[in-house]
Each structure stands twice: as structure tokens, then as C-alpha cells.
N, CA, C and O atoms as CSV, one atom per row, in Angstrom:
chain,resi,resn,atom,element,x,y,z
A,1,UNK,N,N,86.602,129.786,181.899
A,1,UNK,CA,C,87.771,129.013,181.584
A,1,UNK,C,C,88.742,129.866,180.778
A,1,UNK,O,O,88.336,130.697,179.965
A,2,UNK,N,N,90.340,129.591,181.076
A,2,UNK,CA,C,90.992,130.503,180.445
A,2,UNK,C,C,92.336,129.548,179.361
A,2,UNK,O,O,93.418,129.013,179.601
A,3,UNK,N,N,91.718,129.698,178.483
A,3,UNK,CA,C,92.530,129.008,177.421
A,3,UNK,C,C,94.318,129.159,177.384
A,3,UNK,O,O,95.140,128.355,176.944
A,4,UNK,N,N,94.575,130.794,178.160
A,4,UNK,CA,C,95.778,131.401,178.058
A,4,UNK,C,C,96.411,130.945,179.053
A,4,UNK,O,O,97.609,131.197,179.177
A,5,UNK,N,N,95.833,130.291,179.831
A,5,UNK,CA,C,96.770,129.424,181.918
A,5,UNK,C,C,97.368,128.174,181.043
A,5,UNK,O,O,98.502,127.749,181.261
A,6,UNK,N,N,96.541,127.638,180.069
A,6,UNK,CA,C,96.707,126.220,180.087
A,6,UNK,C,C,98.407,125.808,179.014
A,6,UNK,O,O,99.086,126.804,178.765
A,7,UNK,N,N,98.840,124.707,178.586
A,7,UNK,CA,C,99.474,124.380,177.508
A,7,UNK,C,C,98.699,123.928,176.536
A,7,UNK,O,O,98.889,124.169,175.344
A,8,UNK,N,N,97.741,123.216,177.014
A,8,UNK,CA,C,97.047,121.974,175.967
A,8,UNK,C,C,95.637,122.087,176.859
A,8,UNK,O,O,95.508,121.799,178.049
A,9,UNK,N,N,94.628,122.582,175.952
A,9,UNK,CA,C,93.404,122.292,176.378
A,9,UNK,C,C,93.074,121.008,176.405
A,9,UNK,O,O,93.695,120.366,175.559
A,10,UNK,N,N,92.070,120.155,177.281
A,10,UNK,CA,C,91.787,119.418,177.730
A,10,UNK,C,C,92.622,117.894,177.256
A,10,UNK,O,O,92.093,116.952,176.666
A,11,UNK,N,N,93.767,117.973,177.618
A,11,UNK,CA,C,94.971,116.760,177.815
A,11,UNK,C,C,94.173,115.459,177.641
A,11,UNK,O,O,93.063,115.385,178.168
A,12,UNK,N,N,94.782,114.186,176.770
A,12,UNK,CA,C,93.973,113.569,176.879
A,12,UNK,C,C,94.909,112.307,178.027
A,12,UNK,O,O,96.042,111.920,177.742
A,13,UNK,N,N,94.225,111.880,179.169
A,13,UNK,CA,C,94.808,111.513,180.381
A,13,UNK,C,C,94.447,110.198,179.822
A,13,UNK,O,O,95.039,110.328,178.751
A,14,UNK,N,N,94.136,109.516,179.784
A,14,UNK,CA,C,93.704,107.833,179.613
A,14,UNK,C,C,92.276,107.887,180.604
A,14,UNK,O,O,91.217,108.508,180.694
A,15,UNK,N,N,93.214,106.527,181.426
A,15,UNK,CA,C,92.390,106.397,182.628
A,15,UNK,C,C,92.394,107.042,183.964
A,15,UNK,O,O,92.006,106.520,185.009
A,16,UNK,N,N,92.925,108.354,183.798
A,16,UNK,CA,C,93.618,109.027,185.053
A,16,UNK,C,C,92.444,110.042,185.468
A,16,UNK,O,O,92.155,111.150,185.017
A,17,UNK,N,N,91.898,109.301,186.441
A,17,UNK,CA,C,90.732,110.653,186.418
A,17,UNK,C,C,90.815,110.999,187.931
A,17,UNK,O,O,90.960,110.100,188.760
A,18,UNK,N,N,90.703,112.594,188.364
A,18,UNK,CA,C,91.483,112.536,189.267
A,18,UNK,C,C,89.420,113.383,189.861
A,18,UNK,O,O,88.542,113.773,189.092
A,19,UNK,N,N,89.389,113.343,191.656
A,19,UNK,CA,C,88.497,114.135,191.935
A,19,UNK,C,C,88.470,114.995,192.778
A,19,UNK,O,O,87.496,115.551,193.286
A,20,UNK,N,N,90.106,115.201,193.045
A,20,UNK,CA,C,90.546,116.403,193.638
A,20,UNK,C,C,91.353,116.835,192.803
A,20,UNK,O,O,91.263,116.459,191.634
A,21,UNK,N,N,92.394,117.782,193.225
A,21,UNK,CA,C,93.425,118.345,193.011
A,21,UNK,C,C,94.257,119.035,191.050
A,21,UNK,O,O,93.455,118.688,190.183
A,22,UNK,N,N,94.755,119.342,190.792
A,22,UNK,CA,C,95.276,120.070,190.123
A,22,UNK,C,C,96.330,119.128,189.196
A,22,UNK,O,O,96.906,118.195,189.755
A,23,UNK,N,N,96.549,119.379,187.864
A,23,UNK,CA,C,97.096,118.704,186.735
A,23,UNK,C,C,98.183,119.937,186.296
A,23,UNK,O,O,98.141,120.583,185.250
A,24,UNK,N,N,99.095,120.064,187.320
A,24,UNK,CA,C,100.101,121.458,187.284
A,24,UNK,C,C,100.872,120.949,185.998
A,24,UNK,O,O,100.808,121.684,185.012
A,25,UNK,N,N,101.405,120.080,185.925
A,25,UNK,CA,C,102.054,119.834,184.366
A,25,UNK,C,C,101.734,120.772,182.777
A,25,UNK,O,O,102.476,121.085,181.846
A,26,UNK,N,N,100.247,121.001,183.055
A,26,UNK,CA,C,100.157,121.348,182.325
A,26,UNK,C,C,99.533,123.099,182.077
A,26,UNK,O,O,99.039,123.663,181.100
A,27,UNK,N,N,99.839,123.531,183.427
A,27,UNK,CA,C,99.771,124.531,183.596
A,27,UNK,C,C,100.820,125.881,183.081
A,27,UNK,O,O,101.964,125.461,182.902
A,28,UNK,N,N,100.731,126.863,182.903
A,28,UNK,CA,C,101.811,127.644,182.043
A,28,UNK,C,C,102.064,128.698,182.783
A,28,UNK,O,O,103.127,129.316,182.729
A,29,UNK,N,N,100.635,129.121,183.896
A,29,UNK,CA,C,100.770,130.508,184.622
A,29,UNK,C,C,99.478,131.311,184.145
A,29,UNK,O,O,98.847,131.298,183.088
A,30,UNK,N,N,99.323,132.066,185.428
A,30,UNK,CA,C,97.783,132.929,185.189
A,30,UNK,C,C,97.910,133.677,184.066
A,30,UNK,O,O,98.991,134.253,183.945
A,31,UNK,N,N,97.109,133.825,183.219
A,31,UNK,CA,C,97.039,134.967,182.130
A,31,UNK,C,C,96.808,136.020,182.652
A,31,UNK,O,O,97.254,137.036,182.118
A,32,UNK,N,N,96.087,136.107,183.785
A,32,UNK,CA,C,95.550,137.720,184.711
A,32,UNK,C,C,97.120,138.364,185.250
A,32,UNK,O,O,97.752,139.276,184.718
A,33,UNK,N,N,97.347,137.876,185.996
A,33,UNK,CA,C,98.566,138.394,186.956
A,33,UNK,C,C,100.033,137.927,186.261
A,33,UNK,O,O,101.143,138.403,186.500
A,34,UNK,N,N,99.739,137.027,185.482
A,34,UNK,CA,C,101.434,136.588,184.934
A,34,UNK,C,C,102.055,135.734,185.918
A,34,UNK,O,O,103.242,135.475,185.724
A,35,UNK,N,N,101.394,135.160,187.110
A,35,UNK,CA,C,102.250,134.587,188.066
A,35,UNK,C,C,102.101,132.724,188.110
A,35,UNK,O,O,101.071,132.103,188.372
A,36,UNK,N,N,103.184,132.258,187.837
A,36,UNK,CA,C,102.875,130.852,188.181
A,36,UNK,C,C,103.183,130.342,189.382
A,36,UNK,O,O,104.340,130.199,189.776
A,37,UNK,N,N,102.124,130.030,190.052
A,37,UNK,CA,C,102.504,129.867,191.727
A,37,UNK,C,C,101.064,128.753,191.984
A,37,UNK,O,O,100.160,128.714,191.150
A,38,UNK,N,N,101.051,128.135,192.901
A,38,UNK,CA,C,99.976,127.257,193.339
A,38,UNK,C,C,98.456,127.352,192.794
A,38,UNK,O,O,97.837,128.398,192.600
A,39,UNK,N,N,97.950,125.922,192.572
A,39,UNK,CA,C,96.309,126.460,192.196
A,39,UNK,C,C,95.483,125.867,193.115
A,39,UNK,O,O,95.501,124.676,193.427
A,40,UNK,N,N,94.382,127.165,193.764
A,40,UNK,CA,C,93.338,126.518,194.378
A,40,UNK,C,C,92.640,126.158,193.815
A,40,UNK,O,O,92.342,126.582,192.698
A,41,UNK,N,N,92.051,125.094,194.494
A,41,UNK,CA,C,90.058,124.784,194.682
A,41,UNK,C,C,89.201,125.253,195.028
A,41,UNK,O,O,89.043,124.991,196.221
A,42,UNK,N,N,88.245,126.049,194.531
A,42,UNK,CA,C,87.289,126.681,194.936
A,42,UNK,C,C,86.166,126.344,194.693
A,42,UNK,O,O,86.192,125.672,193.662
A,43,UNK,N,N,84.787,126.478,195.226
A,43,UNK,CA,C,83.489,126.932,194.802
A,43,UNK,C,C,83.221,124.867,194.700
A,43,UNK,O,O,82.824,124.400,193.633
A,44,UNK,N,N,83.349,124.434,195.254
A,44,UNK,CA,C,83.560,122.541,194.917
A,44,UNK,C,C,82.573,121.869,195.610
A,44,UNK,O,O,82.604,121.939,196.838
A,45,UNK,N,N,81.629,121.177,195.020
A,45,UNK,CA,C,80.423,120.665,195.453
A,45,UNK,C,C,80.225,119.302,194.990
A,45,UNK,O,O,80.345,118.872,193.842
A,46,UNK,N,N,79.930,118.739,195.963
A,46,UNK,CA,C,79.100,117.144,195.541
A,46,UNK,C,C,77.747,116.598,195.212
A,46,UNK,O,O,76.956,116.492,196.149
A,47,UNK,N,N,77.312,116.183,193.842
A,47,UNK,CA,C,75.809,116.107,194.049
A,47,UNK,C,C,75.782,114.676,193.801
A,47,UNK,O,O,76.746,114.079,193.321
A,48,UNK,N,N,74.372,113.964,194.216
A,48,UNK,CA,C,74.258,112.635,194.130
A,48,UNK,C,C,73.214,112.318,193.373
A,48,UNK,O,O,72.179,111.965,193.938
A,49,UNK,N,N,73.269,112.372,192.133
A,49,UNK,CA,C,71.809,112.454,191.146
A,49,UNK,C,C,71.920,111.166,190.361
A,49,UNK,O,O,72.912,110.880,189.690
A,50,UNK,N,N,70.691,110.296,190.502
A,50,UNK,CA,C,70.246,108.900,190.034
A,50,UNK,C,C,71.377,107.887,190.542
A,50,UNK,O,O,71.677,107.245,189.535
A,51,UNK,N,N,72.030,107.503,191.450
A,51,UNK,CA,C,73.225,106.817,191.436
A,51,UNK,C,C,74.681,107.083,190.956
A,51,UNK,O,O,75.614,106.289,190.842
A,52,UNK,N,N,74.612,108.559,190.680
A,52,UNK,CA,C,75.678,109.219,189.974
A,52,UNK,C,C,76.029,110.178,190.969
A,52,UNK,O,O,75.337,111.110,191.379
A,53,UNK,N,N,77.152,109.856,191.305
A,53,UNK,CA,C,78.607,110.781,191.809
A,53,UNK,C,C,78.872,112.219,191.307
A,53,UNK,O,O,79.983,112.194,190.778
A,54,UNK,N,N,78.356,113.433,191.240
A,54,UNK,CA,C,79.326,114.285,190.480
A,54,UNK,C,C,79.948,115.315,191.733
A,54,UNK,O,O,79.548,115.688,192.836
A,55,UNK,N,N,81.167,115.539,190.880
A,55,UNK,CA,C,82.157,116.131,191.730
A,55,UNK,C,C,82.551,117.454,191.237
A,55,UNK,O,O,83.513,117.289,190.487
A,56,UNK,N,N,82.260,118.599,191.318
A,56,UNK,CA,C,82.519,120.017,190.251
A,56,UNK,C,C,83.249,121.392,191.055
A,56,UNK,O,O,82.587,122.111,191.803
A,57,UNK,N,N,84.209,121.544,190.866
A,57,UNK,CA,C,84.834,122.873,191.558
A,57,UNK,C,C,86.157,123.351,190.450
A,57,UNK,O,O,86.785,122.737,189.588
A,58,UNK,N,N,86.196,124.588,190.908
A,58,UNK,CA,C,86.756,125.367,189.969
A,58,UNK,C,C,88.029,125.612,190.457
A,58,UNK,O,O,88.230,125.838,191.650
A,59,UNK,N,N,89.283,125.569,189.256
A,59,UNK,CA,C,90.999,125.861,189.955
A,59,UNK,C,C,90.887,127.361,189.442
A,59,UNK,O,O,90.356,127.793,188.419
A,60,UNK,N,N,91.742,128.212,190.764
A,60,UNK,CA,C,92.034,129.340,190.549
A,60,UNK,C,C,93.195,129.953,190.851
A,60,UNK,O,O,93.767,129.204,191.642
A,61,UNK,N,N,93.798,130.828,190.667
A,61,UNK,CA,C,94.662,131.702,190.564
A,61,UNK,C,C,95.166,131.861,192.248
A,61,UNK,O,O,94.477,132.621,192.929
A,62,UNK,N,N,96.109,131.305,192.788
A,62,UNK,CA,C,96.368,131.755,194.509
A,62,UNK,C,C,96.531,133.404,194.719
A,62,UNK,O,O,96.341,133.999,195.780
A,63,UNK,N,N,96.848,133.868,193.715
A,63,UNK,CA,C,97.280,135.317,193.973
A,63,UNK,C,C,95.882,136.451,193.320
A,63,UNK,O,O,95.787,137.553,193.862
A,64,UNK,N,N,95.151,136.188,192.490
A,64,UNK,CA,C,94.123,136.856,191.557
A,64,UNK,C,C,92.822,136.444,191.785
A,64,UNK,O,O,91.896,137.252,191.864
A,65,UNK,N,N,92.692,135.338,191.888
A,65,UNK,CA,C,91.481,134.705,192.147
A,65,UNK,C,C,90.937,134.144,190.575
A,65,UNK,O,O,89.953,133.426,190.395
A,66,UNK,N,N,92.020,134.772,189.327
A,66,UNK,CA,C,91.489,134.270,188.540
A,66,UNK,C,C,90.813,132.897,188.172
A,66,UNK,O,O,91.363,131.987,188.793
A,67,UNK,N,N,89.756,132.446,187.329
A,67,UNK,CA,C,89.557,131.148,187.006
A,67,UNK,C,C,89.841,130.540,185.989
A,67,UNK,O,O,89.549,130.785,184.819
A,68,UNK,N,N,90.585,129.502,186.559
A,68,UNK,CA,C,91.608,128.567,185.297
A,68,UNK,C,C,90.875,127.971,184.609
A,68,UNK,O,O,91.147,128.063,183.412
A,69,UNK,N,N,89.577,127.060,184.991
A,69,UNK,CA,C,89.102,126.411,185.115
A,69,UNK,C,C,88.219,125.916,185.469
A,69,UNK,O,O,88.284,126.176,186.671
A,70,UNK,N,N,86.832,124.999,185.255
A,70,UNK,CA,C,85.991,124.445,185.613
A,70,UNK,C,C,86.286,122.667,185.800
A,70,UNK,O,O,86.331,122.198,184.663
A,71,UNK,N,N,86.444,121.833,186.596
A,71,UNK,CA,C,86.782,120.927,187.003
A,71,UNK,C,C,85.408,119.684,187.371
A,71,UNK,O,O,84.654,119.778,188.339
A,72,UNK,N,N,85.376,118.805,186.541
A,72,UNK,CA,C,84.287,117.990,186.722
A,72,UNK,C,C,84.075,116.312,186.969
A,72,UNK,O,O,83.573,115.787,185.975
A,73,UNK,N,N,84.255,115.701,187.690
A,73,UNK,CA,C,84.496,114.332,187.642
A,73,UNK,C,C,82.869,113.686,188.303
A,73,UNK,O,O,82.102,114.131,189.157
A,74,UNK,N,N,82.839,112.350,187.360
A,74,UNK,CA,C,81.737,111.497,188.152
A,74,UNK,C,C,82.102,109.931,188.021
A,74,UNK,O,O,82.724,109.281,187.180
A,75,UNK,N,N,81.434,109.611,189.236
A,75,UNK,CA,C,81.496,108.011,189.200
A,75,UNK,C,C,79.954,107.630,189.700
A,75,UNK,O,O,79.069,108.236,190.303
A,76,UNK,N,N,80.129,106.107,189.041
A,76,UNK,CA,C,78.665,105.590,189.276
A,76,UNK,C,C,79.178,103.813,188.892
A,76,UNK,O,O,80.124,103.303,188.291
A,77,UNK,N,N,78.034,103.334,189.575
A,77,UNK,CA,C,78.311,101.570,189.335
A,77,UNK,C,C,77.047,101.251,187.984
A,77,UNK,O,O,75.823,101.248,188.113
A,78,UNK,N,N,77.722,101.046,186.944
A,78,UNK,CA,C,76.758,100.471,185.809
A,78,UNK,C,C,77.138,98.672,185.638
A,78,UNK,O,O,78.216,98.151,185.353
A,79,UNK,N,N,76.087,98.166,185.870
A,79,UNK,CA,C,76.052,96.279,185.924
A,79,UNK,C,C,77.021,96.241,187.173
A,79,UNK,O,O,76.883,96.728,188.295
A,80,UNK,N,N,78.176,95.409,186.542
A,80,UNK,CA,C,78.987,95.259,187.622
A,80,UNK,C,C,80.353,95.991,187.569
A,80,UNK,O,O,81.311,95.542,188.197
A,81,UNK,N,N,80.448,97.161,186.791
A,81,UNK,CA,C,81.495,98.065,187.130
A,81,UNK,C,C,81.625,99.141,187.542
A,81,UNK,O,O,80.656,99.647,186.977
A,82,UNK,N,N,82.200,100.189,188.276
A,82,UNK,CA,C,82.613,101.190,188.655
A,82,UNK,C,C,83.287,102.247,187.337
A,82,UNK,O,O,84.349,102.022,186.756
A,83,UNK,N,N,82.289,103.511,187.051
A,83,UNK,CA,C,83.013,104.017,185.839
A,83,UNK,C,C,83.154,105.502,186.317
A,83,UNK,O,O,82.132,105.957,186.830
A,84,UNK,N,N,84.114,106.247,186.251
A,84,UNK,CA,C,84.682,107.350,186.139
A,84,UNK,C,C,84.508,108.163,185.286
A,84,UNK,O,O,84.460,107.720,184.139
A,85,UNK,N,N,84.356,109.541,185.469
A,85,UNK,CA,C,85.034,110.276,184.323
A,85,UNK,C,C,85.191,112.033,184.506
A,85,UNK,O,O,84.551,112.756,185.269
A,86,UNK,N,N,86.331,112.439,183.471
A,86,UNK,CA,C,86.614,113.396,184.277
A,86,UNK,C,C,86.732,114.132,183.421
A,86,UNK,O,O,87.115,113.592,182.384
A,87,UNK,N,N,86.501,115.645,183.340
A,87,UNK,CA,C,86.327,116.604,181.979
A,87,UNK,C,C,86.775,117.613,182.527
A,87,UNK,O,O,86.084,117.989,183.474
A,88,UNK,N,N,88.156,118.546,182.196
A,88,UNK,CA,C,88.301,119.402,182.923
A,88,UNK,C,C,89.572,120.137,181.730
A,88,UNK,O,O,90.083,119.424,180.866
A,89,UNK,N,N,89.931,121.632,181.884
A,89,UNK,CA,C,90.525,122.293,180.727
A,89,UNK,C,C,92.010,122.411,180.743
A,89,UNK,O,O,92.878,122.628,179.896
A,90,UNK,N,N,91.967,122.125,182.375
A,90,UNK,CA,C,93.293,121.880,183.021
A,90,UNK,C,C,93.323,120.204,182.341
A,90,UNK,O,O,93.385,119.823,181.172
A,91,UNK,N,N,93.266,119.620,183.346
A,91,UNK,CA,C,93.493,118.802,184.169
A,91,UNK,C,C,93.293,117.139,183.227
A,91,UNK,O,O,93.737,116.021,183.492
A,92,UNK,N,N,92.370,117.672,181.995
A,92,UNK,CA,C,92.559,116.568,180.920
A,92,UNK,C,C,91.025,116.322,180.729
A,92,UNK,O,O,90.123,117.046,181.152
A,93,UNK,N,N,90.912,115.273,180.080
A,93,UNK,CA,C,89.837,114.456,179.968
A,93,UNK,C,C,89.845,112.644,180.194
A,93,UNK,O,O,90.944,112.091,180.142
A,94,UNK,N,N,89.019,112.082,180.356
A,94,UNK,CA,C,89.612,110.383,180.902
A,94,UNK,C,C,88.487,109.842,181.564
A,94,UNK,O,O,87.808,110.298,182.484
A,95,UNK,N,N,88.396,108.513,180.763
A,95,UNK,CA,C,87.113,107.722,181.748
A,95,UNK,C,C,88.161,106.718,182.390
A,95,UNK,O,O,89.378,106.868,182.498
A,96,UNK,N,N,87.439,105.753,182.748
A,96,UNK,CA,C,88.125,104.713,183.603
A,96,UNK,C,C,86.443,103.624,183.727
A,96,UNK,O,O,85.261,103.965,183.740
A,97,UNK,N,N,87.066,102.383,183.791
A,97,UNK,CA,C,86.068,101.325,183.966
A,97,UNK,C,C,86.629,100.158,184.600
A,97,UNK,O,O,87.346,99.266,184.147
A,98,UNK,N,N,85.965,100.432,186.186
A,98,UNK,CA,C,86.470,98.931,187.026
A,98,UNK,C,C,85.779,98.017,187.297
A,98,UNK,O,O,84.604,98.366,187.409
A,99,UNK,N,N,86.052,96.370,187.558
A,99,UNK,CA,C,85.173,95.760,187.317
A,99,UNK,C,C,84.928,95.344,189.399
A,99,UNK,O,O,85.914,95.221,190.125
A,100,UNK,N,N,83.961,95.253,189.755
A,100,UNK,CA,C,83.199,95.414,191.377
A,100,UNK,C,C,83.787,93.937,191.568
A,100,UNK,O,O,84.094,93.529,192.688
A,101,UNK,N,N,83.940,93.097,190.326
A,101,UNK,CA,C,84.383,91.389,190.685
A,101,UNK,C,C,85.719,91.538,191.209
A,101,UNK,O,O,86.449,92.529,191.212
A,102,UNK,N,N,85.900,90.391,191.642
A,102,UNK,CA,C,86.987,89.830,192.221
A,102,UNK,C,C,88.006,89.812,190.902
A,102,UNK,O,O,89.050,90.436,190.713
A,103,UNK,N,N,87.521,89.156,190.329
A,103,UNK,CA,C,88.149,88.826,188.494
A,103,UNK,C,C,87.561,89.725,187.461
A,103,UNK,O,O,86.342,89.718,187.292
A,104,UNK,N,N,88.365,90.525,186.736
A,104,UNK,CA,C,87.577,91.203,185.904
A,104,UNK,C,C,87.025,90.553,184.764
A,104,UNK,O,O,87.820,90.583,183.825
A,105,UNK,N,N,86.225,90.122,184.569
A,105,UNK,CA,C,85.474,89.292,183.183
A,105,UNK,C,C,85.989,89.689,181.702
A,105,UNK,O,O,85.921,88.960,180.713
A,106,UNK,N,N,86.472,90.883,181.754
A,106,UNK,CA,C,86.755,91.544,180.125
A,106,UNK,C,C,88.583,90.848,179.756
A,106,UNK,O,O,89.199,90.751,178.694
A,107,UNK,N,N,89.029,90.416,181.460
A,107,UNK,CA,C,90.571,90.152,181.264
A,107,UNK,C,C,91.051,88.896,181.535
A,107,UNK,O,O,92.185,88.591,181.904
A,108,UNK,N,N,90.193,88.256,181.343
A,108,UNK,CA,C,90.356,86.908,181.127
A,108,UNK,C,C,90.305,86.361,179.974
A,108,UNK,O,O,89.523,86.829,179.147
A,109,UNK,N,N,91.147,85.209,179.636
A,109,UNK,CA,C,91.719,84.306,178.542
A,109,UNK,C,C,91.270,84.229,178.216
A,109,UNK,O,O,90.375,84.210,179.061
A,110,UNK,N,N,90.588,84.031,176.838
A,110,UNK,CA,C,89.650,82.375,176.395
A,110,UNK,C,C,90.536,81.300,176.279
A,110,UNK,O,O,91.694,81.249,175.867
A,111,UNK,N,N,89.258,79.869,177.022
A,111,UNK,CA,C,90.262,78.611,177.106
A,111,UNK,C,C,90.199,77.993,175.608
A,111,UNK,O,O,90.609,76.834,175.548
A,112,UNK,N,N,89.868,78.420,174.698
A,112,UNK,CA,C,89.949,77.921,173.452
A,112,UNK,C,C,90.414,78.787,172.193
A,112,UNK,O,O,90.467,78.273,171.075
């Protein structure tokens, strides 16, 4: 991971957790080559361990091959929600929690 590509090490995103692609906002330009130009995906694999989603590939440099980055997101269903989360040096940090109901139980009124 290269502290010198980034603006802001690990951004804090909310609920924005992404399991592709690139968080260019906060990108500044390769520290290797000096060039700010597109970032790949590389080296990006899916594993499926205990009911858990993980998603891990690395952003790099289009011109150097340098590595910006290590890129990590998972999802999994705990009770009845769908939870996210995403840890990456680019690209931020951010969980997320959806509810599988029709109605989310946490966003509802009380009638009293």
C-alpha cells in the first residue's frame, strides 16, 4: 500500500461500500511514475468462507504497475440482515446494514 497515491488514508465513506471499482476522488497520482491516469484491478478474488462473501483485489498504477492499494469488501446475511463492509486505503472504509424484510424493523415508529 502506498500512502503517497492517496489524499486521505482510508476515507471514512458511511455506508458506501463499493465491491468493484476505484474511489478516484481521492486519488492524487502514482508516487512511482508521477502519473495520474486510470486505476486498475488486479490480482481480485472471491472466497466464500462460513456464509461470508469476501471480495479482495488490488488497484494499480495503468502505466507502472505500481500498487495503490489493497482493496477488501464482504457481505454476509446475519438474522435477518444483509451486512457489508469495506476496508480499503483508497477507496475508504464503511459498513452498511440491510434489513432482508419487506419493512425494516429498526425504522419503524413506535405507536406509543
Amino acid at each position: 500500500m502506498c500512502t503517497s497515491c492517496v489524499q486521505k488514508e482510508y476515507p471514512d465513506r458511511g455506508n458506501t461500500c463499493l465491491e468493484n471499482g476505484s474511489y478516484l476522488i481521492n486519488y492524487v497520482g502514482c508516487a512511482k511514475c508521477h502519473q495520474r491516469d486510470f486505476v486498475l484491478i488486479s490480482n481480485k478474488s472471491t472466497e466464500d468462507e462460513d456464509g461470508e462473501e469476501i471480495v479482495t483485489y488490488d488497484h494499480v498504477c495503468k502505466n507502472c504497475d505500481h500498487t495503490i492499494a489493497r482493496h477488501e469488501y464482504t457481505f454476509s446475511v446475519v438474522d435477518d440482515y444483509q451486512e457489508y463492509t469495506m476496508l480499503c486505503l483508497l477507496c475508504g472504509k464503511a459498513e452498511d446494514s440491510i434489513s432482508v424484510l419487506p419493512d425494516d424493523p429498526r425504522q419503524t415508529a413506535p405507536l406509543f
